[in-house]
C-alpha positions as CSV (number, residue, x, y, z in Angstrom):
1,X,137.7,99.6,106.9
2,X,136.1,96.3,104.9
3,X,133.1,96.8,107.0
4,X,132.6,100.1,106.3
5,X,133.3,99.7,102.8
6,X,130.6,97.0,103.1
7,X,127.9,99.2,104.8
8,X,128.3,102.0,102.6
9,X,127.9,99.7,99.1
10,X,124.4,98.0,101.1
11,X,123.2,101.9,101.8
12,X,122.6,102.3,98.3
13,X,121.4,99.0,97.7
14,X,119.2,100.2,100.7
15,X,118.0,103.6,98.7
16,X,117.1,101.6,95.7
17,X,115.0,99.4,97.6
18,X,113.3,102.3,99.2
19,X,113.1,103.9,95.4
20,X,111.5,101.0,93.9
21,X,108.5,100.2,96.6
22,X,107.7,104.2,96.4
23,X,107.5,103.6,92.9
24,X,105.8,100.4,92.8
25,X,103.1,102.4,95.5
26,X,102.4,105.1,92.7
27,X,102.2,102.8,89.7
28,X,99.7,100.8,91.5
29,X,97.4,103.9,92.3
30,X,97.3,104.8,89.2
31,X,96.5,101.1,87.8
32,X,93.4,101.5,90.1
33,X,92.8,105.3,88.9
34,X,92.6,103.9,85.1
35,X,91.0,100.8,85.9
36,X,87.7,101.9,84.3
37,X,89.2,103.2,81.2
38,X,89.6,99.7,80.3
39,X,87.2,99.9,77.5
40,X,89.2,101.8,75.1
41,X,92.3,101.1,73.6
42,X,93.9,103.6,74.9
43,X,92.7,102.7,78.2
44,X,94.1,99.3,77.7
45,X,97.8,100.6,76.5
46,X,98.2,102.1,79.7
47,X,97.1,99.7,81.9
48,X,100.1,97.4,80.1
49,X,102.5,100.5,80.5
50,X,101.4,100.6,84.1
51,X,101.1,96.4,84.9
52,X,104.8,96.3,83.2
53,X,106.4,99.2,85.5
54,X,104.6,97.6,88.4
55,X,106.4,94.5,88.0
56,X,109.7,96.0,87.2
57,X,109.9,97.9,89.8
58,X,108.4,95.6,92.2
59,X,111.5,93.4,90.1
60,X,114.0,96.0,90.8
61,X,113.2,95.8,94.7
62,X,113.3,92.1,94.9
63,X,117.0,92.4,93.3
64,X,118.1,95.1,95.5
65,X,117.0,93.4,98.3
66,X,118.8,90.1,97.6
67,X,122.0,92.0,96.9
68,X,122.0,93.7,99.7
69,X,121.3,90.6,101.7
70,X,124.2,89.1,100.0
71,X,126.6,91.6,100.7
72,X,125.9,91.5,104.1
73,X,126.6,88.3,104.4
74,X,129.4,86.4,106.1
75,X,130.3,84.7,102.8
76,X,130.5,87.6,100.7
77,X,134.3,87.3,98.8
């Protein structure tokens, strides 16, 4: 019963993971779509908005990853 308990709490940990690198994919096409717009402000604002989402979702992945590792461990209380 623990084990399942166990597998079904890593699934999701699982689905975020999968979540975040699809996300992380898209963000960084589009970084290389606006690439060239770099010469306008504009152009520069959303290549912040789109450099910051990469790294938190590329964040978000890295976490979900280690959780799920952690709960899958033998040590896990």
């Amino acid at each position: 019963m623990i084990s399942i308990a166990q597998q079904n709490k890593t699934s999701r940990y699982f689905d975020m993971t999968t979540i975040a690198t699809f996300l992380s994919g898209v963000t960084a096409s589009m970084i290389q779509t606006t690439a060239g717009d770099a010469g306008t402000a504009v152009g520069v604002l959303a290549n912040t908005f789109y450099f910051s989402s990469l790294v938190f979702s590329i964040g978000s992945a890295v976490n979900s990853l280690l959780v799920m590792s952690w709960r899958r461990s033998i040590v896990f209380v």
